[in-house]
C-alpha positions in Angstrom: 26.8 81.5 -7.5 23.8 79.9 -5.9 24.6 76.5 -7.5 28.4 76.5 -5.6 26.4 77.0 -2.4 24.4 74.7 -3.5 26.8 72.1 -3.5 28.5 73.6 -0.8 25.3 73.2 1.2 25.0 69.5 0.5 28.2 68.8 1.6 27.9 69.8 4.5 24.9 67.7 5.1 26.2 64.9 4.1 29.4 65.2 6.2 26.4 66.2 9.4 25.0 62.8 8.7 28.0 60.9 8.2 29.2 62.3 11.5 25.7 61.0 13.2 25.5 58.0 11.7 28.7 57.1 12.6 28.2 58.3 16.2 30.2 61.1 15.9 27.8 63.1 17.0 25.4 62.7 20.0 22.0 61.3 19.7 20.0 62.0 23.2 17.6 59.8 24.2 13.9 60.6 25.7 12.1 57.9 28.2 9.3 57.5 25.9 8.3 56.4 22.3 8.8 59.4 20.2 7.3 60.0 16.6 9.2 62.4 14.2 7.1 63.9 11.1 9.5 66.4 8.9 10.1 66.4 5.4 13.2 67.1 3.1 12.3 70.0 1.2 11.6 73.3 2.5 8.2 75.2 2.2 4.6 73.5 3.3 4.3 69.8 2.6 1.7 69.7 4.7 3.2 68.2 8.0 0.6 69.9 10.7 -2.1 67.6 9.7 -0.1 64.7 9.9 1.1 65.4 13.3 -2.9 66.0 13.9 -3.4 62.7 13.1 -1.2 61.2 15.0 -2.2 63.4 17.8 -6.1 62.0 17.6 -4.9 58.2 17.3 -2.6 58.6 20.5 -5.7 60.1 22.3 -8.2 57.1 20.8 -5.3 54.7 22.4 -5.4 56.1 25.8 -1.9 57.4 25.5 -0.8 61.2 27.3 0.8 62.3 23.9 3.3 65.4 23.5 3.7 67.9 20.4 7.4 69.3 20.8 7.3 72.2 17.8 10.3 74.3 17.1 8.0 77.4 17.1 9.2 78.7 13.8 8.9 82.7 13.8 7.0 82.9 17.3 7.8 85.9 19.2 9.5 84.2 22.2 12.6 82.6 22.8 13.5 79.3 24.7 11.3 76.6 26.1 7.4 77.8 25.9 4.8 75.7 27.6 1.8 76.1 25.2 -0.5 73.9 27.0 -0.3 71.4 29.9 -3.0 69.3 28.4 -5.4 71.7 31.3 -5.4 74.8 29.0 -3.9 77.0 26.8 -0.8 79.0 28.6 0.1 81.1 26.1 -1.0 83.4 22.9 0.1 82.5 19.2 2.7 85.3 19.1 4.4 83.4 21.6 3.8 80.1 20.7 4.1 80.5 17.2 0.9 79.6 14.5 1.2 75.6 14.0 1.4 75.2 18.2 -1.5 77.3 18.6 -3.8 75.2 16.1 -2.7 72.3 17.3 -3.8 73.3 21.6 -6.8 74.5 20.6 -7.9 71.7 18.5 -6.7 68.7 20.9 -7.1 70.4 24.9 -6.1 67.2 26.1 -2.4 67.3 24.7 0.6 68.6 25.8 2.5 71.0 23.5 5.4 72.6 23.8 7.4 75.3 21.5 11.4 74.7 21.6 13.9 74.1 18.7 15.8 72.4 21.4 13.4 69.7 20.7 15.7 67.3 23.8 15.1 69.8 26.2 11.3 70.1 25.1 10.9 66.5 24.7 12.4 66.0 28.2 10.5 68.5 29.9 7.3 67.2 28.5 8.1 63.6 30.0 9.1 65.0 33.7 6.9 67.8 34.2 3.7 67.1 31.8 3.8 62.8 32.6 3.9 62.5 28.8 3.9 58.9 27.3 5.0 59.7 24.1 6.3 62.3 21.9 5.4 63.8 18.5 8.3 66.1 16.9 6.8 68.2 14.2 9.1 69.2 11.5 12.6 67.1 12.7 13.5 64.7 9.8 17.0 66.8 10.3 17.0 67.3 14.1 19.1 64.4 14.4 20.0 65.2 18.1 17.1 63.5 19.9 16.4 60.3 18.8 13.6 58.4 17.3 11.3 55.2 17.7 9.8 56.3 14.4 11.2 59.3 11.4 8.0 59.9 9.2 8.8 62.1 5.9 6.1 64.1 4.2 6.3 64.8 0.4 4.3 67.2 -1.4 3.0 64.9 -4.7 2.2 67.3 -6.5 5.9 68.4 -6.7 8.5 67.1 -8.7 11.2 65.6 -6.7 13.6 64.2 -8.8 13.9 68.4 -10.0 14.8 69.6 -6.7 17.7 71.0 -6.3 19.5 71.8 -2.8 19.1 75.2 -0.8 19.5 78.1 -1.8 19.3 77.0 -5.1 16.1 75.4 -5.0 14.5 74.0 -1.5 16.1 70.6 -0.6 17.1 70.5 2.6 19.3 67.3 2.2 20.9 65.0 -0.9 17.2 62.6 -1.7 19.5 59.5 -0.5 19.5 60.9 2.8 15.8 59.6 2.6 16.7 56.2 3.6 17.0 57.0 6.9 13.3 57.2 6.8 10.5 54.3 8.4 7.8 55.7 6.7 6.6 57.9 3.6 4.0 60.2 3.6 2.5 61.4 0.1 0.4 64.4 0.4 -1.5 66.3 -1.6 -3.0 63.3 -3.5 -6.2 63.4 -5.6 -6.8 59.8 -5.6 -4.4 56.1 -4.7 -3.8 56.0 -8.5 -2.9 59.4 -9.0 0.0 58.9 -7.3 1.3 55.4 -8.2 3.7 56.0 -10.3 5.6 58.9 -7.7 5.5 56.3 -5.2 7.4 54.1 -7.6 9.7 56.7 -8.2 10.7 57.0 -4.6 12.1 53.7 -4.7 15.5 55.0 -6.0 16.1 56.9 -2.6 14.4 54.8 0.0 12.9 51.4 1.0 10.4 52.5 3.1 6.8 52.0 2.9 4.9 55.1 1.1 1.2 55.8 1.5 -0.8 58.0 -0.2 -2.8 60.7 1.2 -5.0 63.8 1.0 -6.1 66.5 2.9 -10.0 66.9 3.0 -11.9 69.8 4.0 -14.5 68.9 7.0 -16.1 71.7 7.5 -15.7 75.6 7.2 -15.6 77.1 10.6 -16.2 81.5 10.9 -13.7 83.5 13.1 -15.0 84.8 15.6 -14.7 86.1 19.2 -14.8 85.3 22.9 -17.9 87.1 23.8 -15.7 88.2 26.8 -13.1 89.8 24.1 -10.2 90.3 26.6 -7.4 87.9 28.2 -6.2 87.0 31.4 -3.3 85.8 33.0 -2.6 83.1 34.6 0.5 81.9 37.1 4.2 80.8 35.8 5.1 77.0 35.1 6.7 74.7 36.9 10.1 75.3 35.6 12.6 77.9 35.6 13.4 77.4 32.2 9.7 77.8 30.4 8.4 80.9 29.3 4.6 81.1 30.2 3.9 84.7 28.4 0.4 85.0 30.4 -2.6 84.2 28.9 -4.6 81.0 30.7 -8.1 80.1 31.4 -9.7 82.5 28.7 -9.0 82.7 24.6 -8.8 85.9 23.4 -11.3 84.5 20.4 -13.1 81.2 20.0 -13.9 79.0 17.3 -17.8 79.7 16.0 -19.9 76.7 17.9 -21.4 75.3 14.4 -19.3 74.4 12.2 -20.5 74.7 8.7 -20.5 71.9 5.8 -16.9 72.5 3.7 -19.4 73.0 0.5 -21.4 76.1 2.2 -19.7 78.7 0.1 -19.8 76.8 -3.2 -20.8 79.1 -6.1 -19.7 81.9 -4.0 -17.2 85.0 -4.6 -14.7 85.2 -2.4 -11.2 86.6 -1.4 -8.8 84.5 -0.1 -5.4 85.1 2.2 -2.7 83.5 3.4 0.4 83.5 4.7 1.8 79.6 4.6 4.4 77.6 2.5 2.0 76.3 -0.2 0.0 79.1 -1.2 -1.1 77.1 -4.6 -3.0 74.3 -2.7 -4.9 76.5 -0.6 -6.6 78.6 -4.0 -7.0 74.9 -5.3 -8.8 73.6 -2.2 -10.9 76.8 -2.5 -11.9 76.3 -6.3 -12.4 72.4 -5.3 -14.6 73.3 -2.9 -16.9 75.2 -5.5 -15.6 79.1 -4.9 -15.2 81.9 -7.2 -11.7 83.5 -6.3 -12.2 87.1 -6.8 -9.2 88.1 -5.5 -5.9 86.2 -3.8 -3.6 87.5 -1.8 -0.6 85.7 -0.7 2.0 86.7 1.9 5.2 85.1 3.2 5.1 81.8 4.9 3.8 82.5 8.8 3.1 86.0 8.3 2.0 88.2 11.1 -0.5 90.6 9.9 -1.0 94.6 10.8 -4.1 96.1 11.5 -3.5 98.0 8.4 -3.0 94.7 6.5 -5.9 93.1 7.3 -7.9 96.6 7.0 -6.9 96.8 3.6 -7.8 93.0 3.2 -11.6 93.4 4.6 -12.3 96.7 2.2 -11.3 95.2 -0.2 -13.6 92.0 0.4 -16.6 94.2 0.9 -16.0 96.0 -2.4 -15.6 92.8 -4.0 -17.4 89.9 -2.6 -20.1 91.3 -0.3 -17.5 90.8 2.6 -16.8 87.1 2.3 -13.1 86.5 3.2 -11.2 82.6 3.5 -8.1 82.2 5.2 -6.1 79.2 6.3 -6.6 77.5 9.7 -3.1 78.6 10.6 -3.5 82.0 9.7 -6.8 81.6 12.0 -4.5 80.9 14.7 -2.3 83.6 14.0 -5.4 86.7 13.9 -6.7 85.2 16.4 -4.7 86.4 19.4 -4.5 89.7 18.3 -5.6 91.8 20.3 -7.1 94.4 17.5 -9.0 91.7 15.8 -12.3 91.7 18.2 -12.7 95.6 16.7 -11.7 94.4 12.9 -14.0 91.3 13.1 -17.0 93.5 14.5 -16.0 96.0 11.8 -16.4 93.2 8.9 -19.9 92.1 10.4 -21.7 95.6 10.8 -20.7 96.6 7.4 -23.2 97.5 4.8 -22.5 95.4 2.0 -26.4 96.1 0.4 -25.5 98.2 -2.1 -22.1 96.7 -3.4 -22.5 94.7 -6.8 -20.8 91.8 -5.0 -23.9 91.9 -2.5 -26.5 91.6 -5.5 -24.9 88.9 -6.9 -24.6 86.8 -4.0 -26.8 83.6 -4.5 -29.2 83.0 -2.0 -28.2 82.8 2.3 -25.7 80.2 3.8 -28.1 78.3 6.2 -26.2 78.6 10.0 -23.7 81.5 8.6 -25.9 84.4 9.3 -25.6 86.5 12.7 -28.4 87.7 14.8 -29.0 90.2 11.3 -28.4 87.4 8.8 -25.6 89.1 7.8 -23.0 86.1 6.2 -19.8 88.4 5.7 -16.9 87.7 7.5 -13.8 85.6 7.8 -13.8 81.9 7.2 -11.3 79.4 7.1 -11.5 75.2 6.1 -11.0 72.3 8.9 -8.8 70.0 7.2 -8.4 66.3 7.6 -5.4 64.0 6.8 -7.1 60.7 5.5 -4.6 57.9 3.8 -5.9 56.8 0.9 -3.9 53.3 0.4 -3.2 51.0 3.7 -4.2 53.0 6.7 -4.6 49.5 8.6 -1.0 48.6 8.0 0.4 52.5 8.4 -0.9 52.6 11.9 0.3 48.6 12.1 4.0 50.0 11.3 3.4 53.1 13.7 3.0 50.5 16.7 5.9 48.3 15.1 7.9 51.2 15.0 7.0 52.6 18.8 8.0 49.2 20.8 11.5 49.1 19.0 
């Protein structure tokens, strides 16, 4: 059964394409360069840190970039001004997890939540002055147009074994991938290691592919806004925006030093998440020297209870002394809750002494300790996209691509 929608499924998108391609269908234009990053199967490929990328070249050119995100499973509906490039407008819930870590990580950009992405994109341009636009997750939003379609592929996959949604989690026929400029593969331990996928790619696309991976900077500790309260601020501009509240003030803030990735190494730990590759999150944590104790993984953009992450932080104290790692976009997620100030305060008064996690723990985690050198609490790695082959001539084929 699942293979006849299967097929069914790719007919379909191949008869959507045809009828773009062909014009057909509408394409709308936006005033500005825009940037698409997407990908062609379903599940995390890794496209936020490509998008953050991009984002921080944009800003080292001097350009007034936009993010135009779809939002996926935020708890709004229609156009939702994130930030104006002035501050953050809105909480997570609203915004939805990937928006949220990208406004608090770049201030200076405008993002905006829409799966309209023509109305976002537009909006951004005539209300936010935006010069160009970055589309996360769009490789099959072929209403707007493009100056540049980026396609993320998880290397660590095998492609060619893919089949198409619901039976597996292709989201289009792999020849639909020559409508791509460029080819991103993540997920990469080295240039070499992925040679020979790169190769492989050639039977679906003529694009240049460059090798990447995603390297831990730092470790950064949750923590709150001494404040520990939020505050509203006035409506946008438009009619058409929902603002949700929420301006000047964070309901949480990101710890001020940020700790080496390594900090934790030799240390037990439970991890959580909530994201599309759960696997390459436990393998970041063992690469970056941690015991796993326990792992717990939930759907992909969960929204945790108070019960959940209650259950979570007793069980962390029992096992590890009280040392918890999450994902930077389930960060963004707790972080607007508003019962996470009392669970966080919770997690850092408790007596961990006397577990036999505590008495195995080796040695303090210089700059992790509170005013009581207590070190448990929750933690979650910084991660940067670095290309590993060409990153001279991929940014040399971004500009190329932006003045067409």
């Amino acid at each position: 059964m699942l293979s006849l929608a299967a097929r069914l499924y790719a007919a379909v998108m191949r008869l959507r394409n045809a009828a773009y391609d062909r014009v057909l269908f509408r394409t709308h234009s936006v005033s500005v360069p825009v940037i698409s990053v997407g990908n062609i199967t379903a599940g995390g490929t890794g496209k936020t840190p490509v998008v953050e990328y991009l984002l921080a070249y944009c800003l080292e050119q001097g350009w007034r970039p936009a993010v135009v995100t779809r939002g996926y499973r935020r708890r709004s509906r229609g156009l939702v001004l994130v930030s104006d490039g002035a501050g953050i407008r809105v909480t997570a819930d609203q915004s939805g997890d990937e928006a949220a870590q990208i406004a608090r990580k770049f201030p200076q950009a405008i993002v905006i939540a829409d799966a309209n992405r023509v109305r976002g994109a537009r909006h951004a341009v005539a209300s936010c002055g935006a010069e160009v636009i970055l589309l996360d997750d769009a490789f099959q939003h072929r209403a707007i147009g493009r100056n540049c379609d980026i396609v993320v592929i998880d290397a660590q996959q095998d492609l060619a074994a893919q089949r198409m949604i619901p039976a597996g989690r292709l989201r289009e026929p792999l020849d639909h991938l020559r409508r791509a400029d460029i080819v991103l593969l993540s997920r990469c331990d080295s240039a070499e290691d992925c040679t020979e996928t790169a190769a492989s790619l050639r039977r679906w696309t003529e694009a240049p592919v460059y090798q990447t991976t995603f390297r831990a900077v730092a470790l950064q500790r949750l923590s709150l806004n001494p404040a520990g309260k939020e505050t509203h601020g006035a409506s946008a501009s438009s009619s058409d925006v929902e603002t949700h509240g929420a301006a000047t003030t964070d309901t949480w803030s990101e710890a001020r030093t940020a700790l080496p990735p390594d900090a934790l190494a030799g240390r037990r730990v439970t991890a959580f998440c909530g994201i599309g590759s759960p696997q390459s999150f436990r393998r970041l944590l063992t690469d970056l020297g941690m015991e796993i104790d326990a792992f717990h993984s939930m759907g992909d953009h969960h929204w945790y209870t108070p019960r959940e992450l209650r259950r979570l932080v007793h069980d962390a104290v029992q096992r590890t002394g009280g040392l918890l790692l999450t994902t930077e976009k389930d960060a963004a997620r707790l972080g607007d809750e508003g019962w996470i100030n009392d669970m966080l305060a919770e997690l850092s008064s408790a007596d961990v002494s006397r577990t036999s996690a505590a008495r195995s723990a080796k040695g303090r985690i210089d700059g992790a300790e509170d005013g009581e050198g207590r070190v448990n609490g929750i933690y979650y790695p910084v991660l940067r996209m670095e290309i590993l082959n060409g990153e001279d001539a991929f940014l040399t084929g971004i500009r190329r691509n932006l003045s067409r």
